[in-house]
C-alpha positions as CSV (number, residue, x, y, z in Angstrom):
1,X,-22.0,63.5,117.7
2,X,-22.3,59.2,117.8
3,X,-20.9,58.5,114.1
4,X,-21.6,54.6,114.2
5,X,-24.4,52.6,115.4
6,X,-23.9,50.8,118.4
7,X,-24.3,46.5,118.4
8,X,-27.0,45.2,119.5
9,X,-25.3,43.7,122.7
10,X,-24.4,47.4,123.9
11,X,-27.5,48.7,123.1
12,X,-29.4,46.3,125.7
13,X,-26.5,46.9,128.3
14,X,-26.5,50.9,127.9
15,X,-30.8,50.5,128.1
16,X,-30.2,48.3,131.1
17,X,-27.9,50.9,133.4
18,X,-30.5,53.4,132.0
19,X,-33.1,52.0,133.6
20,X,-31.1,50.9,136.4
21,X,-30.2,54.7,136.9
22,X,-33.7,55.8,136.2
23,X,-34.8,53.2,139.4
24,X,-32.6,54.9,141.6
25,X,-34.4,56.9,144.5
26,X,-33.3,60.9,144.4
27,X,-31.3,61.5,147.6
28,X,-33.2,64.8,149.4
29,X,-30.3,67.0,150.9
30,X,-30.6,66.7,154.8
31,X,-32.7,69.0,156.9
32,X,-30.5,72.0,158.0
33,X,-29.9,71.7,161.6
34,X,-30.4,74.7,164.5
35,X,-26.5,75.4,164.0
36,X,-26.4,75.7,160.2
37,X,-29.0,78.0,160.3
38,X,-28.1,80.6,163.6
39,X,-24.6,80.6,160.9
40,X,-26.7,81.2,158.0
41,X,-28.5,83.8,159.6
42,X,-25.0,85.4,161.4
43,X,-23.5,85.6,158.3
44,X,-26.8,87.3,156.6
45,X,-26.0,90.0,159.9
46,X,-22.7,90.2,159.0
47,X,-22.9,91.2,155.6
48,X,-25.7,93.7,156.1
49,X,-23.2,95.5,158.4
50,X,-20.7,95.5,156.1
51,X,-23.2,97.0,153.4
52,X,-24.0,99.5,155.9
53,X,-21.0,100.3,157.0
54,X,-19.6,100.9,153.7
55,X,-22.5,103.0,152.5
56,X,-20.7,106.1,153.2
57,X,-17.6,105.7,151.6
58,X,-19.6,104.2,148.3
59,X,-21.3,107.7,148.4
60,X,-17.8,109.4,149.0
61,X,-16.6,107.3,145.9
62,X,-19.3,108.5,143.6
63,X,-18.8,112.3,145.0
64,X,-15.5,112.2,144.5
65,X,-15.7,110.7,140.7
66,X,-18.6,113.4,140.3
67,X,-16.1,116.4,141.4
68,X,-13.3,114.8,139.0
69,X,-15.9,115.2,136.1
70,X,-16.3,118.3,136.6
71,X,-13.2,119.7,137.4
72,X,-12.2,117.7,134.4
73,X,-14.8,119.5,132.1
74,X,-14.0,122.9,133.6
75,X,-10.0,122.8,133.1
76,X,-11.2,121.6,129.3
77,X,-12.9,124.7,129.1
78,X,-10.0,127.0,130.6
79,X,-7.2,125.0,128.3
80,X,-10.0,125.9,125.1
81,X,-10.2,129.6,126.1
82,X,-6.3,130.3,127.0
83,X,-5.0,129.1,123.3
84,X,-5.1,131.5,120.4
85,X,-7.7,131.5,118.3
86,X,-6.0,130.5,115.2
87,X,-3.8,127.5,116.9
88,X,-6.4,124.4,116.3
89,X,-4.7,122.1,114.6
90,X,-6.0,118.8,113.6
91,X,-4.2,116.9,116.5
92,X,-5.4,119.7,119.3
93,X,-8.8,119.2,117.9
94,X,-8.8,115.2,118.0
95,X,-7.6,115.8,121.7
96,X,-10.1,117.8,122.8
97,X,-12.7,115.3,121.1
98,X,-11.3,112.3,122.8
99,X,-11.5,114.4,126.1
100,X,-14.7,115.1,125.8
101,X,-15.4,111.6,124.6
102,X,-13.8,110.1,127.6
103,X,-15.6,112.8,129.8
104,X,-19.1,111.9,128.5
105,X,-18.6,108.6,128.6
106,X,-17.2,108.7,132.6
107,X,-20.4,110.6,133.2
108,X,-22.9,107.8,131.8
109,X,-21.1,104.8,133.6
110,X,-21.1,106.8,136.7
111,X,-25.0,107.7,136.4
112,X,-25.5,104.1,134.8
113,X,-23.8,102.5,138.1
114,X,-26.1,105.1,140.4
115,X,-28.9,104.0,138.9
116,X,-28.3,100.1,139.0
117,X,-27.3,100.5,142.2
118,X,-30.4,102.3,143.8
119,X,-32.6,99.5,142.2
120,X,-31.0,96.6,144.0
C-alpha cells in the first residue's frame, strides 16, 4: 500500500508520535452512576413487556401463514382435479411447478423461522 520509502527525517518523526501515542494512558469509561443504571434496567422491563405482549400476535402470524399454506396446497389440489385430463400443457404444468415450488419453499422459511425463534 506505501509505494516509496519514507526519508529518514519522517521516519524518526512518525517513530516519535508512535511512541508518543503508545505513552498515552487508556482513558477507562466512567463508572455508571445509580441513574444510568435504574434506565438501563427500565428499559430492559420495557422491552420484555413488549416481547410479551406481542407473543400472541407472533403466534397469530405464524397461524395465520400456516392456514394460507394449506389452503394454498388444497385449492392446488382442487384446480389439478377440476381440469380435464388431457389439458396439461407445458405452461399449466410449469405453473403448477412454480406453485408448488413457492409452496414448499413458504413452508421451510416458516418452520426455519419457528425454529430459530424458539432457540433464542
Amino acid at each position: 500500500m506505501w509505494d516509496a520509502p519514507l526519508d529518514p527525517e519522517s521516519e524518526r518523526r512518525l517513530a516519535e508520535w508512535m511512541q508518543t501515542l503508545a505513552a498515552e494512558p487508556i482513558a477507562l469509561p466512567p463508572a455508571a452512576t445509580a441513574t444510568e443504571i435504574w434506565q438501563k434496567a427500565e428499559l430492559l422491563r420495557r422491552w420484555d413487556a413488549h416481547r410479551k405482549a406481542a407473543a400472541p400476535i407472533e403466534m397469530g402470524e405464524r397461524a395465520q401463514v400456516g392456514i394460507g399454506l394449506v389452503g394454498a396446497l388444497v385449492l392446488l389440489v382442487w384446480v389439478s382435479r377440476q381440469l380435464p385430463s388431457g389439458t396439461m400443457s407445458p405452461t399449466l404444468v410449469a405453473a403448477l411447478g412454480a406453485t408448488v415450488l413457492l409452496l414448499v419453499s413458504a413452508a421451510a422459511f416458516s418452520i426455519w423461522a419457528l425454529l430459530s425463534r424458539e432457540q433464542t
